[in-house]
C-alpha positions in Angstrom: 0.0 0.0 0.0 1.3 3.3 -1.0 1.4 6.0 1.6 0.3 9.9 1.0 3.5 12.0 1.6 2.2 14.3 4.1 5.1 16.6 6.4 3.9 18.1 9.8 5.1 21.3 11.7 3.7 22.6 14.6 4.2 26.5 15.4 3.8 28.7 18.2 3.3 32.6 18.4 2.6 34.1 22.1 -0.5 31.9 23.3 -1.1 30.6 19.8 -0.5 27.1 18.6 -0.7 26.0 15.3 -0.6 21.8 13.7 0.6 22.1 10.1 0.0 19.0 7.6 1.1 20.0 4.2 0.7 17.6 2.0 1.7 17.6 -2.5 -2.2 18.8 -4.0 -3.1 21.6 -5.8 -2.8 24.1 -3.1 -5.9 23.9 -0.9 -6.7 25.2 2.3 -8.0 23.9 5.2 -7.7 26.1 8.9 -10.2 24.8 11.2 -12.9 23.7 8.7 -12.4 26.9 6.8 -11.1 28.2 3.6 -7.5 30.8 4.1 -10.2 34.0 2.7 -12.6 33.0 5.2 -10.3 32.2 8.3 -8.4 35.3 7.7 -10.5 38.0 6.3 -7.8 40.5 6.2 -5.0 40.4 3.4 -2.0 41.3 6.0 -3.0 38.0 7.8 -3.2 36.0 4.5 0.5 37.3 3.5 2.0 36.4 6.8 0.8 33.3 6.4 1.8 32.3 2.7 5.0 33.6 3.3 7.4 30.9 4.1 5.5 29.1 0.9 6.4 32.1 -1.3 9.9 32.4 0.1 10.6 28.6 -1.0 9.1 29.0 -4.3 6.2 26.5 -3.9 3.2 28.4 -3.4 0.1 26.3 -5.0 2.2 23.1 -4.6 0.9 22.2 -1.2 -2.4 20.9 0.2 -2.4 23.1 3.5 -4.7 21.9 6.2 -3.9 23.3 9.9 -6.0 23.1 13.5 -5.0 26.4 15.4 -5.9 27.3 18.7 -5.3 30.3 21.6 -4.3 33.7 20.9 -6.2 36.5 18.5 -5.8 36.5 14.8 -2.2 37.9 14.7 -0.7 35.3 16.7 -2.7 32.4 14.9 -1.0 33.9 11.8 2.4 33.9 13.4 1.9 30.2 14.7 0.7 29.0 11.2 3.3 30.8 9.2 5.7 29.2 11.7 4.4 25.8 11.6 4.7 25.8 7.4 8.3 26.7 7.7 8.9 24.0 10.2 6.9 21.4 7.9 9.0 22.9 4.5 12.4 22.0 6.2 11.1 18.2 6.1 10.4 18.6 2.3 13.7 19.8 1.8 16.0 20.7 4.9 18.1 23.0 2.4 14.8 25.6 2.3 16.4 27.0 6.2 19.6 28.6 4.1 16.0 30.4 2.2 
């Protein structure tokens, strides 16, 4: 049976704390049953958070589905965009010198 390649990351921001699964797709979203636009209604949030993806070049490349608790909306976005970068270094460990 062939498994799914799916790469975990777990971020933290203040009181925040975020569980990453990214996993090879089409780029989806999934943040506690919600789509990225309706999670984070404001743009600054939804740049913080694709950051790390757009820093290694593979925005859209990733099925993104987190569970994020504690904290207000800036530290959930800090904890998610954390969590992504900590999941991206088991993709490819060479993305930290990015």
């Amino acid at each position: 049976m062939v498994e799914i390649a799916q790469y975990r990351g777990t971020g933290k921001r203040k009181t925040s704390v975020a569980r990453v699964i990214l996993r090879p797709g089409d780029g989806s979203w999934w943040i506690n049953g919600k789509t990225l636009e309706e999670y984070f209604p404001r743009l600054l949030h939804r740049y913080q958070v694709l950051a790390p993806l757009r820093v290694a070049g593979v925005e859209g490349s990733y099925d993104v589905r987190v569970r994020v608790e504690g904290g207000g909306p800036n530290g959930q976005a800090g904890a998610i965009r954390h969590g992504i970068a900590r999941a991206l270094l088991q993709v490819n460990p060479e993305y930290r010198t990015v």
